[in-house]
N, C-alpha and C positions, 0 to 999 in steps of 0.2 A: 516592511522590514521587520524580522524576527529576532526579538532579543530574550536570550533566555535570564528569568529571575534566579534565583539560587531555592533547592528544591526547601518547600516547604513542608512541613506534617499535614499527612492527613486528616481530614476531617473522622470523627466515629463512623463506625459501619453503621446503614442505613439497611432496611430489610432489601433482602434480594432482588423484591420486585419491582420497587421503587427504583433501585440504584443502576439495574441495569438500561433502565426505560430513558434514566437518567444520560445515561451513556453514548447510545443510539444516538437520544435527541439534539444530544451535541454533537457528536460527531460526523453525522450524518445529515446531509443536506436536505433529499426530497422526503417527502413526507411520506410518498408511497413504500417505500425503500426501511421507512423508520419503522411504520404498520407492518411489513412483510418481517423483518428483522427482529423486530419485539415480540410477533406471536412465534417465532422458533426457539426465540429466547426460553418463552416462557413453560415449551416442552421440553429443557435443557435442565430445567431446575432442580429436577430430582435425582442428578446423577453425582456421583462424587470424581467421575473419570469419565474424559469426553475424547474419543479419536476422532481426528477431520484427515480426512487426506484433500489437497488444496491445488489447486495450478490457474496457472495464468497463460494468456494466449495473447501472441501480438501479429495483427495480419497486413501484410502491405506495408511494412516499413518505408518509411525514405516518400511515401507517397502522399496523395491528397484522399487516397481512398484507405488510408489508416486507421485500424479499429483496436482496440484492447478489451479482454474480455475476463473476467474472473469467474469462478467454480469450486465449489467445494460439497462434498458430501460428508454427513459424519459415518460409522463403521462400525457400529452395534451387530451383533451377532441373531440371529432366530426375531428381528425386528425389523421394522420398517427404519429405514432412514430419512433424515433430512439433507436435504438440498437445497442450494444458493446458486444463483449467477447473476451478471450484470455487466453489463456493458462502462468501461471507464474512458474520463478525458485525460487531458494535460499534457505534457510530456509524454512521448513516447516512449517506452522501455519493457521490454519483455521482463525483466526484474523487477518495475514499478509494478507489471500485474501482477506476477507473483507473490509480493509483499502486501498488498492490500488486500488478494485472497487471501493471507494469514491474518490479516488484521479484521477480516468481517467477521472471520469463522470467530476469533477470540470475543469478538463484541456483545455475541449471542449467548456467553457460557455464562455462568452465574458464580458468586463468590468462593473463595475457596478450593477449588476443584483443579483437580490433574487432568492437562489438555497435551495432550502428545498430537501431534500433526507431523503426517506424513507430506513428503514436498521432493518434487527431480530438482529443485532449485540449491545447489551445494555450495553457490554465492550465500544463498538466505541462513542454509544451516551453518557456517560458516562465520556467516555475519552477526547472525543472534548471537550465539555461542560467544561469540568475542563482546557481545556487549551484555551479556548477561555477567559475564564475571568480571564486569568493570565496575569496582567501587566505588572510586572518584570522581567526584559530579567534574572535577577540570577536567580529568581524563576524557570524559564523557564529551565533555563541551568540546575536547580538539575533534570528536569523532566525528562532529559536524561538516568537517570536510570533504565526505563520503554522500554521494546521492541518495537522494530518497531519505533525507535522514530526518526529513519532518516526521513523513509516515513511519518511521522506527519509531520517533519520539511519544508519536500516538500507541503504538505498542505496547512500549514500555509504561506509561502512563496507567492503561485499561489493566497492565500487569500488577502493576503497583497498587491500583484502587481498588482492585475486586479481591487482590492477596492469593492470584493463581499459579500453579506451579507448572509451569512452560518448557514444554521438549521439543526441539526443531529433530526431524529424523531422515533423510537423504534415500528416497529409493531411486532406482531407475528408471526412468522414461518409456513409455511404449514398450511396457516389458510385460506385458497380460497379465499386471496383477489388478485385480478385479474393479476394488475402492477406486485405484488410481485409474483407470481406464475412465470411470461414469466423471472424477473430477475431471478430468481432457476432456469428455463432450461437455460436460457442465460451461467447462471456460472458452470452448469455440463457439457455441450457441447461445451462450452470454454477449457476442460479441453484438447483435442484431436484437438485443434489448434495448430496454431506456437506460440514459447514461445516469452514472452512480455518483456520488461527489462527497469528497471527504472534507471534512470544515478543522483545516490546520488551524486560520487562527483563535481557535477556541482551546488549542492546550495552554495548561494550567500554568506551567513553567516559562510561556513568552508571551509577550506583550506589545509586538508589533512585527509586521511581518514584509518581506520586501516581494515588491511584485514589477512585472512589465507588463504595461499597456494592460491593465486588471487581468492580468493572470499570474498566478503565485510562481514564486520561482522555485522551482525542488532542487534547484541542484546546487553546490555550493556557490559563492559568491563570487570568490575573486576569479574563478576558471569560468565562470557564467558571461563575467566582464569582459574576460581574453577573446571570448568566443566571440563577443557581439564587435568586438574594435576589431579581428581579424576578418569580420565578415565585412564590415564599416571599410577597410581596408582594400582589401578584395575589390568590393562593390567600386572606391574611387579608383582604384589602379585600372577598372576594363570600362569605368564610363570615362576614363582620362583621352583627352583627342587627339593623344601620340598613341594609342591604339585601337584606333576607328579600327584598325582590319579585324582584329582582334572580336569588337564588338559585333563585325557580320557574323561570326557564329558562334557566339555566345549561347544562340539557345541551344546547342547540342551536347552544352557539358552541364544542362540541367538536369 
């Protein structure tokens, strides 16, 4: 269970190198992941303006062969660029990879700095925007009803401690623009990586977190609930023995 504290002041800025390293090692689970993410970081530092263009991929929905995969490239001109991808768990959601391709690319930039991120996700652009000019931390706290609002919270957090100035930007899909083209292979071949894992209960603002059967629950609570007693539901109405016929082919509406 996740309960959020009432936000508190930041501690003093600590030097760049330190704070982002800092960052990573909390937020981030495996260690190879922390190593690979900290040395991009640490090529990041010089810039005062950072473009990522980001996407996320989800393959085999509904399946048991279900994979999600993130990608992001930054967009420097007459230079080499940097690349990410990685394979992700949990909930399933073509939106969840999208947001936590924003949320890797962010974890790598250093204090201060203007990060524009191009994204096909018009849910994400949409959804930042609406939470970027929310003031009020109660405001904030109903927004909790909205999925994936852990990994927002994480967002917002890395936004907050590093002092970055954040633009979500909405392009097209498969539309041959260049960036965007290498983040789409980046997040399909991310998919058949090692999986990536982001450490919710480590934000700063909650203090316990609610989970099923040890896995974190992203999605809101009380619709979380409806789901599980409509399945509970479900389940006793076709094992009930007023509908044995019922139950002969049950497996075909799996």
């Amino acid at each position: 269970m996740l309960i959020k504290h009432s936000t508190q002041p930041q501690p003093e800025s600590e030097p760049n190198h330190s704070l982002f390293q800092q960052l990573i090692s909390k937020f981030i689970v495996q260690g190879s992941y922390q190593s690979k993410l900290a040395t991009l970081a640490s090529q990041l530092t010089d810039y005062n303006t950072v473009n990522f263009y980001t996407d996320g991929s989800l393959s085999h929905g509904g399946t048991t062969r279900m994979t999600m995969g993130i990608g992001w490239t930054t967009a420097f001109d007459n230079m080499a660029n940097l690349t990410f991808h990685a394979v992700i768990s949990g909930n399933p959601s073509s939106t969840k990879a999208e947001i936590i391709a924003i949320l890797i690319a962010i974890i790598t930039c250093p204090a201060h700095v203007t990060i524009n991120i191009y994204t096909d996700s018009q849910y994400c652009v949409d959804h930042f925007d609406q939470l970027k000019y929310t003031s009020s931390d109660t405001l904030r706290y109903k927004n909790s009803l909205y999925p994936n609002y852990l990994h927002w919270d994480i967002i917002f957090e890395l936004i907050s401690t590093l002092s970055l100035h954040v633009s979500l930007f909405k392009i097209q899909g498969h539309s041959n623009i260049h960036f965007n083209d290498i983040a789409d292979n980046l997040a399909n071949t991310g998919r058949h990586l090692h999986i990536l894992n982001t450490y919710v209960p480590q934000l700063t603002d909650w203090y316990c977190h609610f989970s099923w059967s040890d896995c974190l629950i992203e999605q809101p609570f009380c619709p979380f609930l409806k789901n599980i007693f409509k399945a509970y539901n479900f389940d006793h109405w076709t094992t009930n023995f007023s509908n044995i016929r019922l139950r002969a082919i049950q497996h075909l509406i799996h």
